[in-house]
C-alpha positions as CSV (number, residue, x, y, z in Angstrom):
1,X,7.0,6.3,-16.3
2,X,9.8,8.1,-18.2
3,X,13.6,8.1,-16.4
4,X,16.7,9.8,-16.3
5,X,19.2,7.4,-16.3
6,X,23.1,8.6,-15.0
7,X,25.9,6.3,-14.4
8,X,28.1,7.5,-11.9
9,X,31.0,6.4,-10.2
10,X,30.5,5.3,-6.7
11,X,32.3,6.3,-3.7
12,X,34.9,3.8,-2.5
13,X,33.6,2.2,0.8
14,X,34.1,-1.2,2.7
15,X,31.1,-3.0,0.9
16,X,32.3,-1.9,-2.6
17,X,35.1,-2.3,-4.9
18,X,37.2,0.8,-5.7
19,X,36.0,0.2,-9.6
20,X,31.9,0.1,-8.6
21,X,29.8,1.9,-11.0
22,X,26.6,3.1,-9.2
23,X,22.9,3.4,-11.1
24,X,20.9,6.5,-10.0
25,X,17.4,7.1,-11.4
26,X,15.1,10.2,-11.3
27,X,11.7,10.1,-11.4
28,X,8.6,12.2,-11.1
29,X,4.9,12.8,-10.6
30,X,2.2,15.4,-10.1
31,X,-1.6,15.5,-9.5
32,X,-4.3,17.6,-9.3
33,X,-7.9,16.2,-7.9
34,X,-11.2,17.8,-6.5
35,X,-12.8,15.8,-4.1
36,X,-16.5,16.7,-2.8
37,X,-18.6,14.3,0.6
38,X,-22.2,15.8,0.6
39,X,-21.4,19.1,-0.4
40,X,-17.7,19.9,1.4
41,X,-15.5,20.2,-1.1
42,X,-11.9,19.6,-1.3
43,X,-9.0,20.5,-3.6
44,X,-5.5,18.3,-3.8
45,X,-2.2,18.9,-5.3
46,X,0.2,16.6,-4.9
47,X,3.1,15.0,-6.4
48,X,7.1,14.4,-6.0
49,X,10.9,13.7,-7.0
50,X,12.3,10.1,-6.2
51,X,15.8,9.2,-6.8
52,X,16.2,5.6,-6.8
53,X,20.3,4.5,-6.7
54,X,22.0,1.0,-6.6
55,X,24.7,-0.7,-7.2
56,X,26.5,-3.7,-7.1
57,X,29.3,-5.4,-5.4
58,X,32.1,-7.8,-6.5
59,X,30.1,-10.9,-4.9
60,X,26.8,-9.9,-6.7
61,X,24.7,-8.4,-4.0
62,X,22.9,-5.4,-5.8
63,X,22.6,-2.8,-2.9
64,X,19.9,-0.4,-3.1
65,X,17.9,2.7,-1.4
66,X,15.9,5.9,-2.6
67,X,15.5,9.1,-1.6
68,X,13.3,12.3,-2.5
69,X,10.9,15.0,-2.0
70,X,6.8,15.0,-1.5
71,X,4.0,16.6,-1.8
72,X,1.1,14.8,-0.1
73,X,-1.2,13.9,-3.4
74,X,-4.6,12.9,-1.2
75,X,-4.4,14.8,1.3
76,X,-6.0,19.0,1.5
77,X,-3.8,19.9,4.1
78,X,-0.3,18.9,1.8
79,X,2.6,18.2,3.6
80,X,5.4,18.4,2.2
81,X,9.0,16.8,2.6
82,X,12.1,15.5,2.3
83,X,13.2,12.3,2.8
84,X,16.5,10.7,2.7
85,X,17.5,7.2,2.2
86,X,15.2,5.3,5.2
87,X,15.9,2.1,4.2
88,X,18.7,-0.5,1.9
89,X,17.9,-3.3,0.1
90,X,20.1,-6.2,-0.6
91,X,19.4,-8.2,-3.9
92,X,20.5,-11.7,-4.0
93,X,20.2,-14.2,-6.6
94,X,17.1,-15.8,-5.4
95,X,15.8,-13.1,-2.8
96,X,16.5,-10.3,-0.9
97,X,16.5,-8.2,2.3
98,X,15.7,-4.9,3.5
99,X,16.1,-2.8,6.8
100,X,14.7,0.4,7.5
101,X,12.7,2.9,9.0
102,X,9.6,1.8,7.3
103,X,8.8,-1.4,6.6
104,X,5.6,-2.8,6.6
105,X,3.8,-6.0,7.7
106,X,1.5,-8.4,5.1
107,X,-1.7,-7.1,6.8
108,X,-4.8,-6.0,4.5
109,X,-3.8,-9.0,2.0
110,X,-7.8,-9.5,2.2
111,X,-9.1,-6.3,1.0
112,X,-8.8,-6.2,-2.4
113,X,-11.9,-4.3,-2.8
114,X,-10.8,-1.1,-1.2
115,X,-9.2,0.6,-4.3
116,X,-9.8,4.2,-4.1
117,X,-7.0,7.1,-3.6
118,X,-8.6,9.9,-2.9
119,X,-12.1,9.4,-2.1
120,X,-12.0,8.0,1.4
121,X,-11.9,8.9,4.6
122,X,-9.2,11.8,4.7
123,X,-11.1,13.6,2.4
124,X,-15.1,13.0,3.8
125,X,-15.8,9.8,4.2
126,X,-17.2,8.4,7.3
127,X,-15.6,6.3,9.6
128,X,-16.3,2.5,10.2
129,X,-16.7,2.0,14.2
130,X,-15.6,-1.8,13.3
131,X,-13.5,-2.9,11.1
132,X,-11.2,-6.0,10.9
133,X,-7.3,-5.1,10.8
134,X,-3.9,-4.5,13.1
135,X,-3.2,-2.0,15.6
136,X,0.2,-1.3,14.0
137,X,1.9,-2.3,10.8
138,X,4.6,-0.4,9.9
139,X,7.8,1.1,11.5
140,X,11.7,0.4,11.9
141,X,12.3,-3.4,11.2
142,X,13.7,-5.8,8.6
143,X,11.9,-7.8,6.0
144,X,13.1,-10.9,3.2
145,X,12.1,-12.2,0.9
146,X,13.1,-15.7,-1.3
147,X,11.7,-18.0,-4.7
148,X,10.7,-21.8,-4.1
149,X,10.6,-22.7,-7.2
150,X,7.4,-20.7,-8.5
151,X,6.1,-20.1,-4.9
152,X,7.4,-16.5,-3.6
153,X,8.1,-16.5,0.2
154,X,8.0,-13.3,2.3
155,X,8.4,-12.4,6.2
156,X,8.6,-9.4,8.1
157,X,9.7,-8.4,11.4
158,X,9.1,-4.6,12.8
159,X,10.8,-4.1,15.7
160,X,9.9,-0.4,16.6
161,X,5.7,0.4,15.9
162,X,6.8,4.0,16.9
163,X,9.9,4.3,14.6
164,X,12.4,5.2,17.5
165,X,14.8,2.6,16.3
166,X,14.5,1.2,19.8
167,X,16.1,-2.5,18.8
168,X,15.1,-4.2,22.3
169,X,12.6,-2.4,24.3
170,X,10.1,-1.0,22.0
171,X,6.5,-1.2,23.0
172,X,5.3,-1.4,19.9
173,X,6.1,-4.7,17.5
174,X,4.9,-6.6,14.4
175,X,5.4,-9.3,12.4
176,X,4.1,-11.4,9.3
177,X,4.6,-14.0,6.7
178,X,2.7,-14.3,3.1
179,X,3.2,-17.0,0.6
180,X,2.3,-15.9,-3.0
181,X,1.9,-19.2,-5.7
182,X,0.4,-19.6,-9.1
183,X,-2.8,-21.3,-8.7
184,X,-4.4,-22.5,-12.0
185,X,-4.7,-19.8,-14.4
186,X,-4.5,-17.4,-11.5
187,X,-2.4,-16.0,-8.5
188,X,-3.1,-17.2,-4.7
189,X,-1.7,-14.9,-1.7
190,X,-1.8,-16.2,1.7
191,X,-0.8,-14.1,4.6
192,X,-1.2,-13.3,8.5
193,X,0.1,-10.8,10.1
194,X,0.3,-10.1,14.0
195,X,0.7,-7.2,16.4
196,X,1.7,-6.0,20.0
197,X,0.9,-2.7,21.1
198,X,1.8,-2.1,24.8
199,X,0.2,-5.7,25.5
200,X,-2.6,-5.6,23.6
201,X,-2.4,-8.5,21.0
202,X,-4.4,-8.7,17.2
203,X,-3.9,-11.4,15.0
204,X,-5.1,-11.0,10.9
205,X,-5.3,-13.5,8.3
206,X,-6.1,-12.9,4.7
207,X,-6.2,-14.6,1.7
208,X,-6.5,-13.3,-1.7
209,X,-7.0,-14.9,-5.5
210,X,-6.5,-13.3,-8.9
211,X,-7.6,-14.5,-12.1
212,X,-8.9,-13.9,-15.6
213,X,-12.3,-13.4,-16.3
214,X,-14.6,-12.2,-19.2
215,X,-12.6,-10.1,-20.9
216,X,-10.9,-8.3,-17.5
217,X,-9.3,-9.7,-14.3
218,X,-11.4,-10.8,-10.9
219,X,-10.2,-10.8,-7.4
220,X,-11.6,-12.4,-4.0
221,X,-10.2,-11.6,-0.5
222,X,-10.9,-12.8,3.0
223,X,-9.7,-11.2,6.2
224,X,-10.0,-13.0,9.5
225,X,-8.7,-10.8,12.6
226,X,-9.0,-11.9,16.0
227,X,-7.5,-10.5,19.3
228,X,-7.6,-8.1,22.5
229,X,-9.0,-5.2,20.5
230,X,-13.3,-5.8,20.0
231,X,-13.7,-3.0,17.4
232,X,-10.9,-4.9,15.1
233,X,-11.9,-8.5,15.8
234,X,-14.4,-9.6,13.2
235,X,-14.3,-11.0,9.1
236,X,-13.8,-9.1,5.8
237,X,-14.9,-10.7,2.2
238,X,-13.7,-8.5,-0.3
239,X,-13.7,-8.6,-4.2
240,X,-12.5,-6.9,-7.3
241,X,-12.9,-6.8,-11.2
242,X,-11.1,-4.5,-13.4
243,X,-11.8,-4.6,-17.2
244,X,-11.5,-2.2,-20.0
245,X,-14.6,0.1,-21.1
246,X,-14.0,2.3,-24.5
247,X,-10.3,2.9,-23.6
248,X,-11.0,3.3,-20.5
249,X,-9.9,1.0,-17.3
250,X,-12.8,0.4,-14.7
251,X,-12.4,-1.1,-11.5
252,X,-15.4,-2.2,-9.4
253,X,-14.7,-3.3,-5.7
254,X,-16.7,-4.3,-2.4
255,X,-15.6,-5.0,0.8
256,X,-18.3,-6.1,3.6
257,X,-17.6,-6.3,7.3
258,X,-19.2,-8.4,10.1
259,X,-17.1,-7.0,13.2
260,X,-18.2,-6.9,16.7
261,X,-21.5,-7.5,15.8
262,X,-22.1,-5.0,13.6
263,X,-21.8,-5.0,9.9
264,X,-20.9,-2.4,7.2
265,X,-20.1,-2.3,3.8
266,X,-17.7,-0.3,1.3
267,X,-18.3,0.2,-2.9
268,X,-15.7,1.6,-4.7
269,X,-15.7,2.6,-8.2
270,X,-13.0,3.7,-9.9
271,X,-12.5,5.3,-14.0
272,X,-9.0,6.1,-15.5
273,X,-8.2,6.8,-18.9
274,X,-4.9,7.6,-20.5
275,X,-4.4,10.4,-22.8
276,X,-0.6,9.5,-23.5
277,X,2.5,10.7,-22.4
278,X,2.6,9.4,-18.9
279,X,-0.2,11.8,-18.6
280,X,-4.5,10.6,-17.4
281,X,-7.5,11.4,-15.9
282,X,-9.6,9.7,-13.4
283,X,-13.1,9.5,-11.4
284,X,-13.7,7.5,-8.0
285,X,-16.6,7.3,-6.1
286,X,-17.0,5.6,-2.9
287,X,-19.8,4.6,-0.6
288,X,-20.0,3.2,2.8
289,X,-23.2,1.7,4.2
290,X,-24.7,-0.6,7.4
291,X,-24.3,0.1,11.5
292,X,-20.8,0.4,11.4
293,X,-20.6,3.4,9.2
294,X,-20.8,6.7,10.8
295,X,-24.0,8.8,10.3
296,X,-22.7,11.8,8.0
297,X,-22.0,15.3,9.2
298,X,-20.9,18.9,7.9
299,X,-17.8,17.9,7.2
300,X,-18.4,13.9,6.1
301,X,-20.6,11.9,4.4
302,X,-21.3,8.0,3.5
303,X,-20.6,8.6,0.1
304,X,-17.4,11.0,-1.5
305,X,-16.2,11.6,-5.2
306,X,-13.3,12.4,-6.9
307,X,-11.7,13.7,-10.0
308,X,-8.7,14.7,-11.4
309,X,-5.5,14.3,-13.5
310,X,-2.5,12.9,-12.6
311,X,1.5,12.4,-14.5
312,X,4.0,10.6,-14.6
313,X,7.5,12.4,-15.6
């Protein structure tokens, strides 16, 4: 992604010195897709400005935050917006932490098959019934993260599921905590990730492994979830592989669910190639089969497509 780089001159305030020197950069993106589910087709433009700013203080804690504007890339009803800075980071030498309006628990550490942007189920595809996950993930909280030597250490802690900023009385809370650590010539993840949503309690566990094969790069996933909620208590095994075709990348990824005794199972399929300049096209196709899926209707269907080009600026 190509930036625009300005050094300005902060504004004095009680966490910086009067001499700080703050590092703003702009950023952008556009897309243009077509989606289609069993004949109901969709068009998608999407894209976005992000200003990303830091700077540093006299005791070496990098501050940072961004801000911009959106247009919703996979979605045919775009929304647009505005956003501005929703959470701060603060870098230290071995970690760092972050508070804001939208952080996010280590849940779906499992699924490493689901790789698909645009063709799922906002644009046609059919729900799963059952399906192993949280009730809530994301909202107004606070999150770290630390090094153990080459072992990466992260927790999180949302206090507000319905980003109110209520601190103490929300009804609505999550947490997690993931360890990430090279494991042979690959990388292991191991997460889990718990909810409650006005009293009614999940629990997920997932663990995910990375590593070279045959000319490209495999990944396994398991997700465990278990819990108050029937349709989200189950197991997930997932798996990826992502190799190079011609020029092109291709990534192949399944996920398969046995939830509340009933089972369904996801095949994504996705085609990119560069044609330079921060500039690419892509194809995805997804498919959803078993007694979980949902039987397809005018407006869905168990299998959706998509194409389209997207850029970086």
């Amino acid at each position: 992604m190509k930036k625009i780089k300005y050094l300005l001159s902060a504004i004095p305030a009680a966490l910086f010195a009067t001499g700080a020197q703050a590092d703003i950069s702009v950023s952008g993106s556009g897309s243009a897709a077509f989606t289609d589910a069993g004949g109901n087709s969709k068009s998608h433009m999407g894209g976005g400005v992000s200003f990303a700013m830091s700077t540093t203080t006299d005791g070496g804690v990098t501050i940072s935050g961004s801000a911009g504007t959106s247009n919703d890339a996979d979605s045919a009803a775009s929304s647009s917006g505005a956003t501005g800075i929703t959470s701060l980071t603060f870098g230290f030498a071995n970690g760092s932490i972050s508070i804001g309006q939208d952080i996010g628990v280590a849940d779906g550490v499992g699924k490493v098959g689901e790789i698909v942007d645009y063709a799922d189920t906002a644009n046609g595809m059919v729900a799963f019934s059952n399906a192993t996950g949280l009730t809530d993930d994301e909202g107004d909280g606070i999150s770290a993260s630390t090094s153990i030597g080459d072992m990466t250490l992260a927790v999180a802690y949302v206090f507000d599921g319905g980003a109110t900023a209520n601190v103490d009385g929300a009804t609505t809370t999550s947490q997690s905590v993931s360890l990430s650590m090279p494991v042979g010539t690959g990388s292991l993840t191991v997460a889990n990730a718990s909810d409650d949503a006005s009293g009614v309690n999940m629990n997920e566990t997932g663990i995910a492994y990375s590593m070279p094969l045959a000319g490209g790069t495999v990944a396994l996933g398991f997700t465990g979830t278990d819990g108050d909620t029937a349709s989200l208590e189950g197991e997930s095994m997932s798996a990826k592989y992502v190799t190079t075709v011609g020029g092109a990348s291709v990534s192949l990824g399944y996920t398969g669910h046995d939830v509340n005794s009933t089972t369904g199972a996801e095949t994504n399929i996705v085609v990119s190639t560069s044609l330079g300049g921060g500039a690419s096209i892509f194809a995805e196709l997804a498919s959803r089969s078993g007694s979980s899926a949902a039987a397809a209707t005018a407006t869905t269907d168990r299998s959706v497509v998509a194409i389209g080009t997207s850029v970086s600026f």
